[in-house]
Every structure is written in C-alpha cells, then in structure tokens.
C-alpha positions in Angstrom: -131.0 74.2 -6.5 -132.6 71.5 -4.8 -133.6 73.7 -2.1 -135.0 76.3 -4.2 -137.2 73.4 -6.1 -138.3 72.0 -3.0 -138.9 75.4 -0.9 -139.8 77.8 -3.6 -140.0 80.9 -3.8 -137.6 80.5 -1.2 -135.1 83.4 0.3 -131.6 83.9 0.6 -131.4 83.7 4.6 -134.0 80.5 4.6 -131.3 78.8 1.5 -128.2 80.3 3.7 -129.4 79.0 6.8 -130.2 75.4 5.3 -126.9 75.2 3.6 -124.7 76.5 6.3 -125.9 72.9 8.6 -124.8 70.9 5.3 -122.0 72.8 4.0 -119.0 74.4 4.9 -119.6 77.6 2.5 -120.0 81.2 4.2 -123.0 83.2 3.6 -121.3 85.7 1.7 -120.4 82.6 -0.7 -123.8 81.4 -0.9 -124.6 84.9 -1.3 -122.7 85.3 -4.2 -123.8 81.5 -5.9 -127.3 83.0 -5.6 -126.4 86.2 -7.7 -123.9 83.9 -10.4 -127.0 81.7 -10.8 -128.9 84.8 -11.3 -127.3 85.6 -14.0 -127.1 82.3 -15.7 -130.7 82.7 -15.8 -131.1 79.5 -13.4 -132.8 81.2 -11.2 -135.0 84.6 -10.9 -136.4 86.5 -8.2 -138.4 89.1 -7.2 -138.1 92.0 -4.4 -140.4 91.2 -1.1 -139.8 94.1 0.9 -136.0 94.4 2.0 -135.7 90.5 0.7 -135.5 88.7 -2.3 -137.5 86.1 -2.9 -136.2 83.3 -5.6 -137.8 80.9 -7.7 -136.0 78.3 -10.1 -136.1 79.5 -13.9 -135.3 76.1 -14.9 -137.1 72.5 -14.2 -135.4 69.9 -11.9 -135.9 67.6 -14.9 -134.2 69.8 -17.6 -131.5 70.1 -15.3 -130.9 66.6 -14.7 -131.2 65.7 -18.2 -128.4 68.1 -18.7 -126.2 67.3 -16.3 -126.9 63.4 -17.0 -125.8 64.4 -20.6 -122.6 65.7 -19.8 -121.6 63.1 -17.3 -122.2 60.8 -19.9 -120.2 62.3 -22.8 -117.2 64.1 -20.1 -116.9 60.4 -18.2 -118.0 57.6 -20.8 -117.4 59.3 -23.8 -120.8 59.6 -24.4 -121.5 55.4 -24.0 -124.8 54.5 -22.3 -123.7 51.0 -22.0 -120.3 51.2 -20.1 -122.0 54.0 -17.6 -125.3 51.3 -16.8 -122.4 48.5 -16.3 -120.6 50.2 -14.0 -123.2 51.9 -12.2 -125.1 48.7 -11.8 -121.5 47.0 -10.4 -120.7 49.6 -7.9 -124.4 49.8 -6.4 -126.7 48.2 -4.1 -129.6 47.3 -6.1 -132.8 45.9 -4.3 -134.8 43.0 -5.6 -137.4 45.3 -6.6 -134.6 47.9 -8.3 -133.1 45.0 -10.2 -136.9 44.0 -11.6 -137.5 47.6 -12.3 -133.9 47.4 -14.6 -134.9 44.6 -16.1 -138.3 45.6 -17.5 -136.9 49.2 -18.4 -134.3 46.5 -20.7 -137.1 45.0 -21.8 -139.3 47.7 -23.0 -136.2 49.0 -24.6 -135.2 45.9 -26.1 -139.3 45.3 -27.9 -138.9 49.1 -28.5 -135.5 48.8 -30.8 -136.8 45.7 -32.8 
C-alpha cells in the first residue's frame, strides 16, 4: 500500500517492478495481491489503455489507525500502557523523541484531569 500512496495512481508493472528489488514475491503473486485488494475495496482502479492504473480507496491514516487498533487488542489485550512501556524499552529514542513523549504525557495528563 505504501507504494500506491506514495506513487498514485500507480500501475501494476511500476508496483511489480518496485516490489520485486524488496521482495521475494513473483509478479503473478503481486498480481494477484493487487486483484485480492481490489476486492476488499482497498484499492480501485481504472483502465488506461491495455493497463490498469490504481489508486488507494482508503487513507494511509485510516489504515494505520486500524491496524494500530488490532495490534493493540491481538498483542496487549487491548492495553495502551503495557504496549508504550515496551515499545519505549526495546527502542532507540533520541533526545528530541524522548521530549516529544514526554509533552504528548503531558498534554494527556492536563487533558484527563
């Protein structure tokens, strides 16, 4: 998806050849992720010719929120606090990250009082 968002509209050879130097799938495989996410209504497209051309049907944000969403109930059962602790153990936080954390804390901290 994150070529599509970032290429759009965007066809199957340009997303096969980018994926195929990052990837070990076969174009027929990528072929047939485009058409399964075609008809999850992730993504639509529209005939150029002898080509497709596709464009995302659904926002990189709503699909991160989703995704963060399930991670968060499937790995944490659904526990904000646990997930922050460990992800916040495991990584390599900058000066500047660990200021941006803590006013984040602190505007959600004045915001629950």
């Amino acid at each position: 998806m994150n070529i599509i968002w970032d290429t759009q509209p965007t066809t199957a050879s340009e997303i096969i050849k980018q994926l195929t130097q990052t990837t070990e799938w076969t174009p027929a495989t990528i072929r047939t992720f485009l058409h399964r996410l075609v008809k999850k209504g992730a993504l639509n497209f529209e005939e150029d010719g002898n080509r497709y051309l596709y464009r995302a049907a659904i926002t990189r944000h709503s699909t991160v929120k989703h995704a963060s969403r399930s991670f968060l109930t499937s790995v944490f059962d659904g526990q904000s606090g646990p997930l922050l602790t460990h992800f916040v153990k495991a990584s390599q936080l900058s000066a500047e990250d660990i200021q941006k954390l803590k006013s984040l804390l602190e505007q959600k901290e004045s915001k629950d009082d």
